[in-house]
N, C-alpha and C positions, 0 to 999 in steps of 0.2 A: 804101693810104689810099683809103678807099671815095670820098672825094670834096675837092676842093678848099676847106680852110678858110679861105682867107685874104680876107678882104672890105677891099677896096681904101678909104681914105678919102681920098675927093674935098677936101680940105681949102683951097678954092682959089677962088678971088670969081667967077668970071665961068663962062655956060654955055659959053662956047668954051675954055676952058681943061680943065673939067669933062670934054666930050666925048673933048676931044684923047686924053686917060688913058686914058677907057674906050675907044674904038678901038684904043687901043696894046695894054691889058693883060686887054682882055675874056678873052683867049684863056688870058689865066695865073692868072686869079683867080676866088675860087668868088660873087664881086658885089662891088657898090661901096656905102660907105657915103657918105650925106648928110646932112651935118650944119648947122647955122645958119647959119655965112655963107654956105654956096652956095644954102642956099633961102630965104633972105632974098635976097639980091643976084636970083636965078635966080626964083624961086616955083617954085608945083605942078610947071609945066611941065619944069624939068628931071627932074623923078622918071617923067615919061612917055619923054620925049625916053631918058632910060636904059635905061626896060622894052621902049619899040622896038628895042632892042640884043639882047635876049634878057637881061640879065642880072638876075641877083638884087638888090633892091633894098632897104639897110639905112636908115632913114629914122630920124634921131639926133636929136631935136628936145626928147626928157628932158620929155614933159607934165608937170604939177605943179600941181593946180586943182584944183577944188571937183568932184567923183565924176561931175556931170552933164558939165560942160563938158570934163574930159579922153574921157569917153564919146564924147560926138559929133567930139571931136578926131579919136580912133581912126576912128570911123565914117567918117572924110573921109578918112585914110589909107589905109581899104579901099579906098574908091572912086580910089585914086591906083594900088592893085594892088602896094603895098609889101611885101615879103614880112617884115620886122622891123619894130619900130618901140620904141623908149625910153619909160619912164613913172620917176617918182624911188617910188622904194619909201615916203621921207619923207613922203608924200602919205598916207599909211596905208590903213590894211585896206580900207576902203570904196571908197574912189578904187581902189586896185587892184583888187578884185572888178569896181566897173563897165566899167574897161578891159577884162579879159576878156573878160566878159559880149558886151561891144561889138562886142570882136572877133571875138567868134565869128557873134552874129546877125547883123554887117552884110556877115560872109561867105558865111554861107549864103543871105541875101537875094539876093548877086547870085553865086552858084554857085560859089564860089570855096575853097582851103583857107584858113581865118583866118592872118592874120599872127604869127609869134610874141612876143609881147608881152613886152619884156625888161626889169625889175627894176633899176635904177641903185642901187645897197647907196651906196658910198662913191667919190667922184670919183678916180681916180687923183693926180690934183695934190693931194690934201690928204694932211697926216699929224697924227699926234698934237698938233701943236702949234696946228694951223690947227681941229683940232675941238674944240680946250681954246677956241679964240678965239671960237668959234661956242656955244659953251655946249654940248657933245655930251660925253659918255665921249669922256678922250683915246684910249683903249683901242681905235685903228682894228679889231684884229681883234672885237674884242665887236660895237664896233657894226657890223661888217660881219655879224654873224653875226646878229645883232638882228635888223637889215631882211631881210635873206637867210628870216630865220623867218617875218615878214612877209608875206612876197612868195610864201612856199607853202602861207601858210595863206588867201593868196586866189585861188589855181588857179594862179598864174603859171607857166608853163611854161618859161620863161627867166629868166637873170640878167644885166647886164653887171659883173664886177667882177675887180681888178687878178689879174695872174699872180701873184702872191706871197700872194694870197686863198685861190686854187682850191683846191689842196693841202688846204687849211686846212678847204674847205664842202665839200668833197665826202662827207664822212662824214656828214653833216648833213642831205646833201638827195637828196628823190627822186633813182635812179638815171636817169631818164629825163628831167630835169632840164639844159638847154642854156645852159651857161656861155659869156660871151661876153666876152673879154678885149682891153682895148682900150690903149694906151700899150707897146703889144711893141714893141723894139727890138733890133737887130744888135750893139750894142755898139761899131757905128763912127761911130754921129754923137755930135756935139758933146752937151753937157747940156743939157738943157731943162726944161719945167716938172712931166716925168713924173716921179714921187718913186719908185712901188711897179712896178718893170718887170724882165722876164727873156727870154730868146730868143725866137723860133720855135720853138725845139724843146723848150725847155727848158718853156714854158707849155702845150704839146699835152701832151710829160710827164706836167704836174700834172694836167693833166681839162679842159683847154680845150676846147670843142667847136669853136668861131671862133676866127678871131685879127682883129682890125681894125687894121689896118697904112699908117700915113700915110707921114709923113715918111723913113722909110728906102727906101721904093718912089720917091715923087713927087719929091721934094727929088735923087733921084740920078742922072746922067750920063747913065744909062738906063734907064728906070724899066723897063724888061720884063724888062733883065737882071736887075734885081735881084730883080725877084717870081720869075722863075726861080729863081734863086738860093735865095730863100726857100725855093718850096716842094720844091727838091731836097733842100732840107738836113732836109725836115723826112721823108725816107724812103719 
């Protein structure tokens, strides 16, 4: 394995909590994602307080705005030196091109590689029933595949969407193309609100390039054993 996929999700209200993880598992993990409660509770500042750590930094925030305002969003993310960041593909063609776009000039503005700008197709927690609710094709794989066409026909370089997707887009989409799969599980926690989920191993399998891995790391006894754990099983 050329490199560590497995991006840690900070899922967890306070910067001392946040840190405590990344001190433990910098060493087993290939970054840490952060997502709304910690940077709502935390602000900018924790996304620094992470990249002084050396690690890669997955910044989960899902923009969804009107093409200028997710632009300058991205453009503030550069300047946080986030190596990923979230946009919803539902924002359509336009809004996605400006993300890009964003991301690319406010990288080279300050000397940097742009961040990989990743594609939200369909939330893990919904299924056909929840997108009949919402007025969408119940047909989760259509419309994953829908946004997924979306999202590469306005340069985007990445995707996030479920393990049981991949399999599914990869014939679809550029090979060069970075799937980003988020709701992986072990298959030894309790149920929760992830509907569309498959291993570690089983989601690298299908085309995953990432795995974003919360509650099976942080939630467990010992969160370093088990990112070990993870990434031994994954080969």
């Amino acid at each position: 394995m050329a490199r560590n996929p497995i991006l840690v999700a900070l899922d967890v209200p306070t910067t001392d909590a946040a840190l405590k993880l990344v001190a433990e598992l910098a060493p087993v993990a290939g970054g840490f994602k952060i997502g709304s409660e910690l940077f709502t509770a935390a602000g900018p500042d924790i996304v620094r307080r992470v990249r002084e750590r050396g690690a890669l930094v997955f910044l989960d925030l899902k923009f969804h705005d009107i093409p200028n305002t997710v632009a300058k969003a991205v453009a503030a993310a550069v300047q946080l030196d986030v190596q990923m960041l979230t946009v919803h593909t539902s924002g359509g063609l336009e809004m996605l091109k400006a993300a890009e776009q964003s991301a690319q000039e406010a990288a080279w503005r300050v000397g940097r590689a742009p961040p990989l700008v990743l594609g939200v197709t369909v939330l893990t927690s919904l299924d056909s029933g929840a997108l009949k609710d919402i007025g969408l094709d119940p047909n989760v794989e259509y419309q994953v595949r829908r946004l997924a066409t979306v999202a590469t026909r306005a340069g985007l370089r990445g995707l996030v969407c479920s393990a049981s997707d991949v399999a599914k887009l990869r014939p679809f989409l550029p090979p060069n193309m970075q799937l980003v799969t988020p709701g992986v599980r072990t298959g030894a926690e309790k149920a929760d609100d992830q509907k569309r989920t498959l291993s570690p191993r089983e989601a690298m399998a299908a085309g995953s390039s990432w795995l974003v891995i919360g509650r099976p790391i942080c939630a467990a006894e010992n969160p370093r054993a088990a990112a070990e754990r993870i990434l031994e099983s994954l080969g």
